[in-house]
N, C-alpha and C positions, 0 to 999 in steps of 0.2 A: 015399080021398077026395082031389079034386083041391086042389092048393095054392090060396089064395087070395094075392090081391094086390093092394096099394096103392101106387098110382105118386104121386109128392110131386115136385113143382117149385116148389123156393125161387125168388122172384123177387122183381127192383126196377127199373123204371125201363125194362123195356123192354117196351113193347106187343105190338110189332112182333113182336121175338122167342118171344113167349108164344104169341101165336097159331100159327106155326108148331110147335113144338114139340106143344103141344093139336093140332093135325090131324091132326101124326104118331100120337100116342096114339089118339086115336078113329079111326084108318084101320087100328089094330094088328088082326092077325087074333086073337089071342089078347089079348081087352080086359083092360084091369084093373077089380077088382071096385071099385075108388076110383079118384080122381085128387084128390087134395089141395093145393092151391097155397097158401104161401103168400108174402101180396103183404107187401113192406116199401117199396111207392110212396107219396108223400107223394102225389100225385093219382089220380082215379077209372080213369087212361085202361085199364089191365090190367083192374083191377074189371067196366069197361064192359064187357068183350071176351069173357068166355071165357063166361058163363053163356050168350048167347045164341047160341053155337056150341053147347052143348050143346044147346039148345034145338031148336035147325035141325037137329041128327043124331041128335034122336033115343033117345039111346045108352043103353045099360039101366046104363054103369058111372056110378056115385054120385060126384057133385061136392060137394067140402067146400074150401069157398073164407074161407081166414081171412085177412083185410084189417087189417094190425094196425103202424101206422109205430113203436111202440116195440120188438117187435122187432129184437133191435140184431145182426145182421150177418149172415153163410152159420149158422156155427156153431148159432147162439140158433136161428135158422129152421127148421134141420134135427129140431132138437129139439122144437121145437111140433109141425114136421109127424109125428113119430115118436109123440108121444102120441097124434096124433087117429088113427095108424092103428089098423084094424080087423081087419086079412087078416094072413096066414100070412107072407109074405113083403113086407120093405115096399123099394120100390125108390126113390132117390133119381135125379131126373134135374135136369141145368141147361135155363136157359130159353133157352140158344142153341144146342138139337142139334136136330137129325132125323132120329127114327127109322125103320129099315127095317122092314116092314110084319112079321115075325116076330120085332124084338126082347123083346118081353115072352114068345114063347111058347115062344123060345130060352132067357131069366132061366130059366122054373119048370123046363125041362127040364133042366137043371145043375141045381138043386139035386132035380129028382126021382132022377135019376144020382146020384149024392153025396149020401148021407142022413148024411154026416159034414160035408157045408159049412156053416160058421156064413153066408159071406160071398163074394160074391163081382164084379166088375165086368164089362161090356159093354169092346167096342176102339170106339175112332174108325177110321171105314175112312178116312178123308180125311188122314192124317197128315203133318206134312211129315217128308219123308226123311232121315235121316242117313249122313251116309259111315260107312266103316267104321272110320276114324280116330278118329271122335267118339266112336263105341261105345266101340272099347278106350278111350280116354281119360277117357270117363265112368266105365266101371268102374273103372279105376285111382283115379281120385278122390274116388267116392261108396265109403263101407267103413262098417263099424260100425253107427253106428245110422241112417245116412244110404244103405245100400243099399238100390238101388231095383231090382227086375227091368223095372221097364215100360218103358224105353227102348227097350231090347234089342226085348223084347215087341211093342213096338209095329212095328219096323221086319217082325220074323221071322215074328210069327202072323197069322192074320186071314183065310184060307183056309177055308170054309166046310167041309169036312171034317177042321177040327182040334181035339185035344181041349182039356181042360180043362186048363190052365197053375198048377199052384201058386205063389202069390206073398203074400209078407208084406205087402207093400200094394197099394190097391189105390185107383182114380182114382175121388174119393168122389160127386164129382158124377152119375156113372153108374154107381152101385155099386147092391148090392141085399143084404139083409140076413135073418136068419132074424128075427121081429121079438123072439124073448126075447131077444136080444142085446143090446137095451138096460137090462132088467132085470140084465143082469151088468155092464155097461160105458157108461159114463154119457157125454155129451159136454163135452168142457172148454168153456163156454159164459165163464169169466174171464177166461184167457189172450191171449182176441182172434185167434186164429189165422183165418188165410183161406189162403194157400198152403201150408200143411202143414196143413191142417186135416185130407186124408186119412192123412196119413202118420204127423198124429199118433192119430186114431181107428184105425187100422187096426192100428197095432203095438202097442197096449195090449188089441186083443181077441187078437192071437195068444198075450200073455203067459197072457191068461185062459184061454183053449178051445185053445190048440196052432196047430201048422202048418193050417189047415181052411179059409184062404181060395184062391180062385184066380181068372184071368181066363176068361173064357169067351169066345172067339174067334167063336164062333159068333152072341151078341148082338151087333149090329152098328149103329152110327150115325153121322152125319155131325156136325163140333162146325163149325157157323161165328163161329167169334168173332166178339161183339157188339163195337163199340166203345165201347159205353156204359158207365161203371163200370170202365172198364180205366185204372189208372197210367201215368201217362209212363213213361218208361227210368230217371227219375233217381228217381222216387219207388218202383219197381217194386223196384230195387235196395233198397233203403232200408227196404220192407217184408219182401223176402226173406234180408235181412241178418238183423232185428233178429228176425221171428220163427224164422230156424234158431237163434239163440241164447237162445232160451227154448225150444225144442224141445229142444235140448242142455242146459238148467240143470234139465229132466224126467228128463234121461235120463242124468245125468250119471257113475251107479253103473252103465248098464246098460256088458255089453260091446264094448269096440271106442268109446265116447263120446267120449274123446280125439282118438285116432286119426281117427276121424269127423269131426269137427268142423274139424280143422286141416284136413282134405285137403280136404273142401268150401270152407272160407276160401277155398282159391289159389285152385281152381276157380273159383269167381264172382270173383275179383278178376280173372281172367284175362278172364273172360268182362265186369265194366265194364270194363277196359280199351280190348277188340276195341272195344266201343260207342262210348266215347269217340272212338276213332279214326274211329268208321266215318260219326255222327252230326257229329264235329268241334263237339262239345261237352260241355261236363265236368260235364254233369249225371248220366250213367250212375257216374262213378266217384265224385264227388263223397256220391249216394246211398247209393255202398256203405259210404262212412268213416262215412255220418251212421248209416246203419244199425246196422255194429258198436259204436258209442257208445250206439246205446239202446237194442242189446238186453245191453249190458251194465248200464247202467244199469236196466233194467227188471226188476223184484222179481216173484217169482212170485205166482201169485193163487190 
């Protein structure tokens, strides 16, 4: 029997961006059997927009549209959207990509391939490039529980004839999921996370179910960062400080946590610094001191 699926775009605040993302879904050659959104706008204008797109197309896949401003953030959102799914496989996407017309029917065919995947994510083809210097120097710095392969990933894969890439995390906004996975591994919806929020969902299902996620190079999308809901430099620091230091006070027994944790420090200190310089304002580094002060200060939940 074929896999069924539910595509879920958490959204707020961006009309704009919603609609595109929805055309891309309903122009998929392989539809999803849902498309679940849900809105945390304190106004109608998202609301307005997508029913009667569905309406004009048509589409035989099921819209469940929950409009709800007390849902409080990605996290909480991901989480409602995850109960109301229905299908076999539920796919998480953000509301500023575009997808390429076989990304959902690239998702089912990884996990039809791998009937061991719990999990796995879509590449952004648009990615900005890295030298090779950054690589190595990323890896040298990110260790423990803070290794990440998708840097790498993102520069070396992305070739339409490539397989499936095993990785402990995975980029959550474009991720897709077997859905009893949430029955085993629940989302930290107290902690407040938004930039580790994959990394921290994703290395708590590997502890549960093993090595079983991977990138799939072949789902393919475009991310245009919205600027709506995006931090400054100073506040971005500030946020990425204080939650990798509640992501380390989770993970503080696992291995390599230490180690981890210190060599990411210099890493981003390094990195507000550059900003400081480049901006020729002290709000990138200024964020980073405020950051480490509150995620020291901040008690787990």
């Amino acid at each position: 029997m074929a896999l069924t699926v539910s595509a879920i775009i958490p959204t707020r605040n961006r009309p704009d961006d919603l609609r595109n993302v929805v055309n891309s879904v309903l122009a998929q050659r392989h539809l999803p059997d849902e498309l679940i959104v849900v809105d945390q706008s304190p106004g109608p204008q998202s609301a307005a927009i997508v029913p009667g797109m569905f309406a004009a197309a048509d589409s035989p896949t099921r819209l469940v549209y929950v409009h709800d401003t007390a849902i409080t953030g990605l996290v909480d959102a991901k989480r409602v959207g995850a109960a109301r799914a229905e299908s076999d496989i539920v796919c998480f996407l953000e509301d500023d990509v575009v997808l390429e017309h076989d990304y959902i029917l690239e998702i089912v065919r990884g996990f039809e391939q791998r009937s061991d995947m719990w999990g796995c994510s879509g590449i952004i083809s648009n990615p900005p490039r890295a030298s090779a210097l950054y690589l190595a120097a990323h890896a040298l710095f990110f260790q423990g529980i803070f290794y990440d392969r998708r840097v790498r990933l993102s520069n070396r894969v992305g070739k339409r004839g490539d397989q499936l890439v095993r990785s402990d995390v995975l980029s959550g906004g474009i991720s897709a999921w077997r859905r009893e996975i949430f029955d085993r591994v629940s989302f930290d919806t107290r902690n407040e996370f938004f930039m580790f929020e994959d990394m921290e969902f994703a290395t708590r299902v590997v502890r549960d179910v093993g090595h079983h996620l991977y990138i799939n190079p072949r789902a393919r999308l475009e991310h245009h960062g919205s600027p709506v809901n995006r931090d400054a430099h100073g506040a971005r620091q500030r946020r990425k400080l204080a939650e990798a230091i509640v992501f380390y006070k989770k993970r503080r027994d696992w291995p390599g946590a230490r180690r981890g944790m210190l060599m990411a420090t210099i890493w981003w200190l390094g990195e507000a610094l550059v900003q400081t310089i480049r901006m020729r304002s002290w709000g990138p580094l200024t964020g980073y001191a405020q950051g480490i002060m509150e995620g020291v200060r901040t008690p787990l939940r």
